[in-house]
Each structure stands twice: as structure tokens, then as C-alpha cells.
ROVEXTI-128607 format. One record per residue (C-alpha): residue in one letter; x, y, z. Coordinates in steps of 0.05 Angstrom, whole numbers, plus 32768, in hexadecimal, padded with zeros to 4 digits. Example, Ala and Ser with C-alpha at 12.3 -4.5 7.8 and 13.67 -1.06 7.14 Angstrom:
2
A80F67FA6809C S81117FEB808F 
# end
This chain:
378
X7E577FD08211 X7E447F9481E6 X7DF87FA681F1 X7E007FE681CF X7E157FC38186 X7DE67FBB814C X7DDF7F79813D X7DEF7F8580EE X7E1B7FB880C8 X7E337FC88087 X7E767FA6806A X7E897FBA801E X7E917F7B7FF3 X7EB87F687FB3 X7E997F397F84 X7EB07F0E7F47 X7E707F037F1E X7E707EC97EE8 X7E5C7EFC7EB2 X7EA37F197EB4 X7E987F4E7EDF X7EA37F6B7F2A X7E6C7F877F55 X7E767FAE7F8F X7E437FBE7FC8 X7E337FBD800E X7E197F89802F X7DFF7F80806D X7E267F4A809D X7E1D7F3180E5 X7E437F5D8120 X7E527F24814C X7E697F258198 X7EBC7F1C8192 X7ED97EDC81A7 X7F097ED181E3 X7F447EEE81C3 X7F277F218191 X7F0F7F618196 X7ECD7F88816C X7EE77FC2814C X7EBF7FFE8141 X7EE2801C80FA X7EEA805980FB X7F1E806580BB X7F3A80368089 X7F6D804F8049 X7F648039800C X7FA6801F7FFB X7FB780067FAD X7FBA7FB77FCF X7F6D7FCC7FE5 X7F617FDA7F9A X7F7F7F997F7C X7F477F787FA3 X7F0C7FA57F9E X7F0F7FB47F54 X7F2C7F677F41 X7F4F7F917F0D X7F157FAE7EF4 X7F167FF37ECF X7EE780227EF2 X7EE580567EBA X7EB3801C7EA2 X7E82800D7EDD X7E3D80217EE4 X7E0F802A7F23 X7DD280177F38 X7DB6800D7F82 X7DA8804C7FAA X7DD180807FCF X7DD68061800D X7DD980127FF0 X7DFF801E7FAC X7E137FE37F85 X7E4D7FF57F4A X7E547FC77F13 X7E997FC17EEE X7EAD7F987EB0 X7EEF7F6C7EB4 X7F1C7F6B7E78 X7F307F2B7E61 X7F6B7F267E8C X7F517F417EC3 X7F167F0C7EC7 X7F4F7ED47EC1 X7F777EE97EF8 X7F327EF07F23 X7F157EAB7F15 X7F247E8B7F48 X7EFB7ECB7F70 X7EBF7EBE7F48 X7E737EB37F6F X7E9F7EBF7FB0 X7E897F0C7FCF X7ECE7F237FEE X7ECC7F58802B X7F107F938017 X7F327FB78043 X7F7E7FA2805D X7F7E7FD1809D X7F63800C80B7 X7F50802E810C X7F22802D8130 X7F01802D8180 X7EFA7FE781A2 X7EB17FE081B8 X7EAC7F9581D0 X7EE87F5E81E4 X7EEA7F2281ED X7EFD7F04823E X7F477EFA8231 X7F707F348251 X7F997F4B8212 X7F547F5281EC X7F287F738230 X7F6C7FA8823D X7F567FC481FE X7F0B7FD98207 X7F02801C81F3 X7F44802F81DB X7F5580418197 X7F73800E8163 X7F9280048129 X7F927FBF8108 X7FA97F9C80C1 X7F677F6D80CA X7F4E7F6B807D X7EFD7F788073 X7F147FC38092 X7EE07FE48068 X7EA77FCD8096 X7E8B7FF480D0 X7E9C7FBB8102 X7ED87F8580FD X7EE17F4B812C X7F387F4A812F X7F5F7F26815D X7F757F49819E X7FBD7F418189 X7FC07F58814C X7F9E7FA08159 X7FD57FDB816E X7FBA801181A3 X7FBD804D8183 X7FE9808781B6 X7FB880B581D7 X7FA680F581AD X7FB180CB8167 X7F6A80CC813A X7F55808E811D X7F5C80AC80D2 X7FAB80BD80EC X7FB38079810A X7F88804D80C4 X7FCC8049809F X7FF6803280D2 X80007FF380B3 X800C7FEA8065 X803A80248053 X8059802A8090 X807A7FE38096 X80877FDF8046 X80B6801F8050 X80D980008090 X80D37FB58068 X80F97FD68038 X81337FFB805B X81347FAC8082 X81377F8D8037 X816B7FB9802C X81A37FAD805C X818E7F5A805F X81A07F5E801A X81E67F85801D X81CE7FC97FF5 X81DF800F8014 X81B180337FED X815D80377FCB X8149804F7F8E X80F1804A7F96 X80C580617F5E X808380827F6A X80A380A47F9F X807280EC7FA9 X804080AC7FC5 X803480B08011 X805A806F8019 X809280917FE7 X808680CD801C X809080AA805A X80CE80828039 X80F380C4802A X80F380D88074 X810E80958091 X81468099805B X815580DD8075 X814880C580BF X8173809380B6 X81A380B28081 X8195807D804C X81AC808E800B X816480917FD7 X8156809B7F8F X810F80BA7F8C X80EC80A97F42 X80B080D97F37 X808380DF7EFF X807981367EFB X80A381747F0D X807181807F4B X8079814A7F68 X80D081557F60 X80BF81947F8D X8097816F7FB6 X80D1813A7FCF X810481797FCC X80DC819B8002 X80D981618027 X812281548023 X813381317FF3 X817D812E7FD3 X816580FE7F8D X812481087F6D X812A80F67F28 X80E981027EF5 X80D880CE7EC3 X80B180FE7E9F X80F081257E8C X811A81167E4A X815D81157E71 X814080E47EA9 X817180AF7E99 X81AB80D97E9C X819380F67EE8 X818380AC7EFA X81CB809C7EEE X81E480D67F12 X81BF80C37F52 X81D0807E7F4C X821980907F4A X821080C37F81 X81EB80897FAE X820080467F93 X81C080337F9C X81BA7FEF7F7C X81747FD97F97 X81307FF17F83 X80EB7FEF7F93 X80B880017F5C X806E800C7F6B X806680127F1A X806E7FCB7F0B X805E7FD07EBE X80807FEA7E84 X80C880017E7D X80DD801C7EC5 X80F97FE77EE6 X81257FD77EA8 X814180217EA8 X815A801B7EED X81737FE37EE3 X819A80027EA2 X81AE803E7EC7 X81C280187F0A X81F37FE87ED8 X820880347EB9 X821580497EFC X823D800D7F0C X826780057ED3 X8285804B7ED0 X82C880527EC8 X82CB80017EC6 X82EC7FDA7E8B X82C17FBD7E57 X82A47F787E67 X826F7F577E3C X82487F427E80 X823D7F807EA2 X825E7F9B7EE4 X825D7F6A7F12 X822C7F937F45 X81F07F767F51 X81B27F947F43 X81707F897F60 X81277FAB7F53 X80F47F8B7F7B X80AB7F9F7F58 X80717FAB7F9E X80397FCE7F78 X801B7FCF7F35 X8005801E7F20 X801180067EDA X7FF67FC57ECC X800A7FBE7E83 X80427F857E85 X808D7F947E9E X80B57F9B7E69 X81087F8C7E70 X813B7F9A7E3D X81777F827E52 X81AD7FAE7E45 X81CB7FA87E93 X81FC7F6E7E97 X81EF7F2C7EB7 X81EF7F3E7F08 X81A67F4F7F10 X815B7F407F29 X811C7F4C7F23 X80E97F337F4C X80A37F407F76 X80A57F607FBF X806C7F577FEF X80687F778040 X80407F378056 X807D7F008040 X80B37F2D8060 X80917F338094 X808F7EE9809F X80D37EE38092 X80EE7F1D80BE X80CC7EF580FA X80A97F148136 X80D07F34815F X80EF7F6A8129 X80AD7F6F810E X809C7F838158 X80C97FBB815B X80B97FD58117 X806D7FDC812E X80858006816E X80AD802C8136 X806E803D8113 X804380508150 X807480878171 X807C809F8128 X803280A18110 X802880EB810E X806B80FE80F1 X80A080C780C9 X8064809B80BD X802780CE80B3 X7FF780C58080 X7FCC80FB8052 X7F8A80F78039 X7F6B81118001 X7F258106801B X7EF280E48049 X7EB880B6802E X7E87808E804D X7E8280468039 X7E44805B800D X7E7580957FE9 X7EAC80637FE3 X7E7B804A7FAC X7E68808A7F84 X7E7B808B7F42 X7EAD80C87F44 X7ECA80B47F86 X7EE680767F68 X7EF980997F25 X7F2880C07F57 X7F46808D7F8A X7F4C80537F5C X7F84807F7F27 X7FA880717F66 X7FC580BF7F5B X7FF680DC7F89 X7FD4810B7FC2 X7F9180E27FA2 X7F8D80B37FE3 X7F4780A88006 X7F35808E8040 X7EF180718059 X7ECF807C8094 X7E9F80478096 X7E7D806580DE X7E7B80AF80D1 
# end
């Protein structure tokens, strides 16, 4: 099967330029023979996730970048802002292949047994350099997809999928009963709606319009609060006394949000309670995962002295949780990966039309039902 390979394909590339800028293109790179434990990948689908985005653009705003190149080798030049190019610098001269996972069909492997049981099936895989047309990955990282699931269902089987279970697992290692999650009308807001219902988990849905409150109501859920609305504080404290929740995950990072919940989740806490110039005594936690604003996270403190905010990442917990309930969370995923844990697509581009001009305009706002996914062998 190994004779049938080209010996070079495309692989889209991220790179930190010393004039304070980041250049994206395609570049052509080796297809070598898989070693004795790996496997060669043909990939057939790859999401682009907001992690994807942190790396390709370097921070970059696209509403500034300029093409040049041709249609089927474009090359997209973007400016970095002044902050931008000093958290990059220690990128800069070195051309970065993107893409955390995506699916594909197995075409070569290597002579271990794990790696040669997987010839021609179909697999998914968290590899990085995803947005290529063939990856190299080890044998045992790849997950064989159930018969009758497409590559493009079986891409984002990774990313959202074990941040929503990492979650519900943060959750009960760290004593809460309930979530509060912001950006919730996101897939990964989507998929972490139905394992709270699954599962009957409390959660506080934060939403940013009125359509996208009816969207979580038809899926289900009991709290959707709108941040767009003048009386969102008061519904945030409802639901917080309704759920207790007293952790939270916010995808928004910057600005005021995370200090709100934490004002209405000390609210929450303190009603009925005696006055104490510390706060209840409840903790309070917001852990910050993504970064759709990226202005700087702003806390006023007006919630007592029990409370946290820090940074949560899937890789670290991952690490932490330790093999064998990561194990089980993965079989979770695949039995689930056309219903709990299905993804939706806006579109399909080729790597080439992952570089266009209004394609990126689109995917990089990172705008709910806006989510793309490549198909770098179309």
C-alpha cells in the first residue's frame, strides 16, 4: 500500500517573521514510510478549533492581512500588534505545522501489530500538524473510528469532547455539585449541555444573544442566562441559587465576566446569611480555558475572600487524571460520537481555501455555528 504514496504533500505552516509579522502558507514536506510503531495517516478532516487559531494566527488580527501567491499555493501575510509579537518571539524564523487533531484512513504501518491491525481502517487522532494531507502518528495514540462514522464526524473527537467530560471530572475532584460555562451556544458549550442532562448535572448556561437562549432551551436546557440583557445579573443569581453552582468555566477570558460570576455566585451564597465583612464562606472558583476576548481580565472584587481564579487546560488534566480514566473517557467519546459528542460544521475548505481571505475573516471571529473544518484530501 506504501507504493501507492506520493513521495511529497502539502502541510499548512505558521510562521513568526522578524519584521513583526505572521505568514501562513503551504509548504511542501516529505511523506515518509511510518516507523515500527506509527502509522501514515491519510487526512481526511481536521476542525479548526480556537486552540488551532492561537497558533496559526500568533495573535494576529486577520481583518489586517493581505495575500499574495496563487490560488492553489496562497501565502497570507498578517501584521502582529505589539503584544502579540512579544508573546510570539520566541516563535520567530521557526515555520510551525497547526492542526491539534483531526480523521482520517490509515494507508501504511509500521511492522508492530498495534500499528499493522490498523491498515485501512478509519482514525481519529490528536497528533498536531493535522492540517496536512498525510501525518506520521503513533499506532497508539490513533482511535478506530466505529464502522459507518465519516471522517468529518469522527475529526473532533478529541478537543471538545474530553474538555466537557475534563470538566464534569474537575468538578466532582474538586467537591462542586454544579457548572456555570460561558460561551455555552459553542459546540463544546453544545455537547456540555447534554452530558449535564445525561448525567443530571446541575448547569448555568452564559450566552451572548436571545437566539442563541432558544437555542440551549430547545436543546434542554433549564439555565441560559444572556449577558446581552440588562437584567443578566439578576437571572445569574437566580440560577446560581437554583443550582448552587459554585464552579465555572469561561471560554471569554477577558473583560468583566469572570468577575460577575464570581459577584453573583458570592450573591447567591450569602442570601439570607448574616453580614460578614469577608464574604460567605463558600468557595468560589472560575477556571478561564479559552480566550474569545483577549482584552485583559478584569476583577473587581466585591465577592468576599473564599475564591479563585485561575487557567484550565485538557492536556495537564489529562496528565493528572492518569491513564486508565482517561481510557474510559475515550471509549465514552467513541460510542457517543454521532449523538452526546457530535460536532456541526459550518463549511468544508480545502487546505488552499483555508487560506482565502474571506474564509478566515469568517472562522477566525471564532462565532458560534461559524466552525470550519478542512479537508486537506478532498
Amino acid at each position: 500500500m506504501a507504493d501507492e504514496l506520493p513521495g511529497r504533500a502539502l502541510q499548512l505552516r505558521s510562521l513568526v517573521t522578524t519584521s513583526q509579522t505572521v505568514e501562513l502558507s503551504l509548504a511542501e514536506v516529505d511523506v515518509a514510510a511510518p516507523g515500527p510503531h506509527q502509522v501514515l495517516l491519510r487526512v481526511e478532516a481536521a476542525p479548526i478549533n480556537p486552540s488551532d487559531l492561537g497558533l496559526l494566527l500568533a495573535g494576529a488580527d486577520v481583518a489586517r492581512a493581505t495575500a499574495s501567491g496563487t490560488a492553489a499555493r496562497p501565502v497570507v501575510t498578517v501584521p502582529l500588534g505589539p503584544g502579540a509579537a512579544r508573546a510570539a518571539a520566541a516563535r520567530v524564523g521557526e515555520s510551525m505545522p497547526v492542526g491539534n487533531e483531526g480523521a482520517g484512513t490509515v494507508v501504511a504501518a509500521g511492522s508492530d501489530d498495534t500499528a499493522r491491525r490498523l491498515l485501512g481502517q478509519r482514525v481519529a487522532v490528536a497528533g498536531g500538524a493535522m492540517y496536512a494531507q498525510y501525518r506520521s502518528v503513533d499506532a497508539a495514540a490513533c482511535l478506530a473510528l466505529p464502522d459507518g462514522v465519516s471522517a468529518a464526524a469522527g475529526a473532533a473527537s478529541f478537543v471538545n469532547p474530553m474538555t466537557v467530560l475534563g470538566m464534569v471530572e474537575t468538578m466532582r475532584a474538586e467537591g462542586h455539585r454544579a457548572l456555570v460555562h460561558t460561551g455555552a451556544a459553542s459546540n463544546l458549550g453544545q455537547m456540555l449541555n447534554r452530558v449535564c442532562l445525561e448525567e443530571q448535572i446541575p448547569l448555568v448556561n452564559i450566552v451572548r444573544s436571545p437566539a442563541q437562549v432558544d437555542l440551549l432551551h430547545a436543546a434542554g436546557a433549564a439555565h441560559v442566562c444572556d449577558s446581552s440583557r440588562d437584567t443578566f445579573m439578576a437571572d445569574l443569581v437566580e440560577a446560581l441559587r437554583a443550582t448552587s453552582a459554585t464552579l465555572a468555566f469561561d471560554a471569554v477570558g477577558g473583560g468583566t465576566l469572570a468577575s460577575r460570576i464570581l459577584s453573583a455566585m458570592e450573591q447567591a451564597a450569602s442570601a439570607g446569611a448574616g453580614f460578614s465583612r469577608y464574604g460567605s464562606s463558600t468557595h468560589k472558583q472560575v477556571y478561564v480555558y479559552g480566550s474569545l476576548d483577549r482584552s485583559p481580565t478584569e476583577l473587581t472584587r466585591s465577592y468576599g475572600m473564599a475564591w479563585c481564579v485561575g487557567g484550565w487546560l485538557l492536556t495537564p488534566f489529562l496528565q493528572k487524571a492518569g491513564a486508565e480514566p482517561v481510557a474510559a473517557m475515550r471509549r465514552r467519546v467513541t460510542e457517543g460520537l454521532t449523538t452526546t459528542f457530535a460536532s456541526h460544521f459550518t463549511d468544508q475548505v480545502s487546505l488552499p481555501e483555508a487560506l482565502r481571505l474571506d474564509t478566515m475573516a469568517i472562522y477566525a471571529r471564532q462565532a458560534t455555528g461559524k466552525k470550519y473544518l478542512i479537508t486537506p484530501n478532498p
